[in-house]
N, C-alpha and C positions, 0 to 999 in steps of 0.2 A: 638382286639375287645372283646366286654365284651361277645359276644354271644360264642366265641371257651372258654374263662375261663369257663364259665356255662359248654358246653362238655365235657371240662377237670374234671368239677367234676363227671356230668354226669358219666359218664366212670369208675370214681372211685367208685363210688356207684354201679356200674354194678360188678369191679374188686371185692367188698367187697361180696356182694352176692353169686357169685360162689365159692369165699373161703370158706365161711360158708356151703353151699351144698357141697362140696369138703372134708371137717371136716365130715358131718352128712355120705358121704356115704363112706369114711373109718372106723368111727368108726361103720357102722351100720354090715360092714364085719366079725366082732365079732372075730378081729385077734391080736385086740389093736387098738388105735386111732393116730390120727396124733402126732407126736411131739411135735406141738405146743399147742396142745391141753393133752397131756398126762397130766401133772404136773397138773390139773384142774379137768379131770377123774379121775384121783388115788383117788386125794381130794372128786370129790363127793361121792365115796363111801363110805368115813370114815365120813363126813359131812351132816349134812342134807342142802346142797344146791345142784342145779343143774350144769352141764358142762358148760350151757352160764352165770350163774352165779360169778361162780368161773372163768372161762372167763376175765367177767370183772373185777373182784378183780385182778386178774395178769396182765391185763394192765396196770390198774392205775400203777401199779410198771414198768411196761414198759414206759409207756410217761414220766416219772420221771425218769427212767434210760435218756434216751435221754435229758429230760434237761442239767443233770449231764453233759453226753460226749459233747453236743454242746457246750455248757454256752451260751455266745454273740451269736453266730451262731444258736441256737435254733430259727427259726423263732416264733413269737407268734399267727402267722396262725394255726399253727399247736397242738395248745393248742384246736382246734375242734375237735383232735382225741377222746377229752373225747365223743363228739356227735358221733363219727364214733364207739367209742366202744359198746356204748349203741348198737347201730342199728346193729353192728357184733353180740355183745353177744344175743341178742336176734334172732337172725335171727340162729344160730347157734340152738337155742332151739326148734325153728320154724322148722328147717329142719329136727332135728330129730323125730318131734311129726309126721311131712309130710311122711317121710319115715317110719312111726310107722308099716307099713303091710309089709316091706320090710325085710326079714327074709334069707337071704339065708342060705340052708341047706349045698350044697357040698361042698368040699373044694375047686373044680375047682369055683362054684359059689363066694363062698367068696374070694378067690384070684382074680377073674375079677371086684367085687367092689372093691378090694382093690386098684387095677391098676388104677383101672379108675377113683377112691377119688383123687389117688394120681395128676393122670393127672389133673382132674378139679379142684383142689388147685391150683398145678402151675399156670394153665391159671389162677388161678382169681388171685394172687398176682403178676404175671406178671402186668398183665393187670391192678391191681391197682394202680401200683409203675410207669406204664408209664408214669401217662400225668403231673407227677411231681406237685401233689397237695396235697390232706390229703391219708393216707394210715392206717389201721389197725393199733393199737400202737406196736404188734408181728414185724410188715416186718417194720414199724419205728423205733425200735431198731437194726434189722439186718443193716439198712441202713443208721444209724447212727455210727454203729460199725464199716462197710464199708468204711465210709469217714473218719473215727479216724484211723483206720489201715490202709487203702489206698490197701486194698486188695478188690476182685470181690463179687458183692452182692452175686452169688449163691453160694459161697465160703464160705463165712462167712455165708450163711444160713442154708451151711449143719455144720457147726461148732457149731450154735444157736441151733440147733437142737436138737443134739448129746445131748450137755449139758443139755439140756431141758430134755429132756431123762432118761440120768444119773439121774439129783434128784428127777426125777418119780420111777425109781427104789429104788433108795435108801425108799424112802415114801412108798413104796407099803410093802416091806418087812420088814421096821419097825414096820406099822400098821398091814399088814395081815400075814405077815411070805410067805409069797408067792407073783407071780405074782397075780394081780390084774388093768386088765384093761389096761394090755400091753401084748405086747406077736411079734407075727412072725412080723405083722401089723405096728408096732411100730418101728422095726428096718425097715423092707422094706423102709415107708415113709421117716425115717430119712434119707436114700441115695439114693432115688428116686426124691423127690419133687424139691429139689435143681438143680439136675439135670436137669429136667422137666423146670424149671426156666430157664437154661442157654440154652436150646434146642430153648425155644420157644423165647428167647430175641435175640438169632441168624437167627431164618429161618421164623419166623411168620410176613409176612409184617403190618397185623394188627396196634402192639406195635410201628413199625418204623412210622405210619402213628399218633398213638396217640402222641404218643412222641413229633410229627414234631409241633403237635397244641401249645406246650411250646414256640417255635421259633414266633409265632403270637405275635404282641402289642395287649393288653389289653387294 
């Protein structure tokens, strides 16, 4: 029925927004930002663009990536990630101007955003990647990657990550000679969020339920 596809998107527009709140309140933890977001934040500092900006710039190289590994099997639905990026990257920039009074001073303070970024990422890529429709072009390349190596998405997302990671560092200390815009934060997420991923695709009846809306005719 055409009315569970509409849900299914539904859903995924829900899954995309919590990602982006998820992103704004790790990086707002001031411990370093998500993974996926790292290699973007290094950039906006040396740059004059913004984190959803640069955002999108690194997608585009992502939904390209995915062409690449699919070829034939690239659906051309999925050439709407360029609209899902727009509405990520900017939601991404939205949520930190949202969180603009949000300061935490302690270190226990900034480790509990950072816990909790981490957690409300997971949920929202979970929950994007459910109901098997458009997704982030970030968790479209991991899940691309997935089906080319026949290995487990949160698996291949803590490996997405890492890398991500890696040439954030590398960038940070050829620009600034120093961290910049990474730090404890930054590792935490990269072996938390993945994690967080496989937790909730095992015990969260939610996803089993989104999921099940694929099995509907259209």
């Amino acid at each position: 029925m055409k009315r569970h596809l509409v849900i299914r998107y539904l859903w995924a527009l829900v899954g995309i927004c919590i990602n982006s709140l998820g992103i704004a309140l790790i990086t707002k933890a001031a411990l370093g930002t998500s993974p996926i977001s790292s290699l973007p934040y290094v950039l906006s500092f040396r740059f004059p663009l913004s984190l959803g900006q640069f955002t999108f710039l690194m997608n585009l190289l992502f939904i390209l990536l995915q062409i690449l590994l699919l070829r034939r099997n690239f659906p051309p639905i999925q050439l709407l990630q360029l609209a899902v990026n727009v509405i990520f990257s900017a939601c991404i920039d939205w949520g930190m101007a949202l969180l603009a009074w949000f300061e935490p001073a302690s270190l226990v303070g900034k480790l509990l955003s950072l816990l909790l970024g981490c957690a409300v990422l997971a949920l929202g890529i979970s929950i994007e990647v459910a109901p098997g429709v458009l997704m982030v072009p970030g968790e479209g390349a991991v899940s691309a990657l997935a089906q080319v190596s026949g290995k487990r998405f949160g698996i291949v997302k803590i490996c997405f990550d890492v890398t991500l990671v890696s040439i954030a560092l590398i960038l940070s200390l050829l620009f600034f000679h120093r961290l910049q815009g990474l730090g404890l934060g930054t590792v935490v997420s990269a072996l938390l969020v993945g994690r967080f991923v496989i937790f909730y695709n095992r015990y969260l009846p939610l996803l089993s339920h989104i999921s099940s809306l694929k099995e509907v005719p259209c």
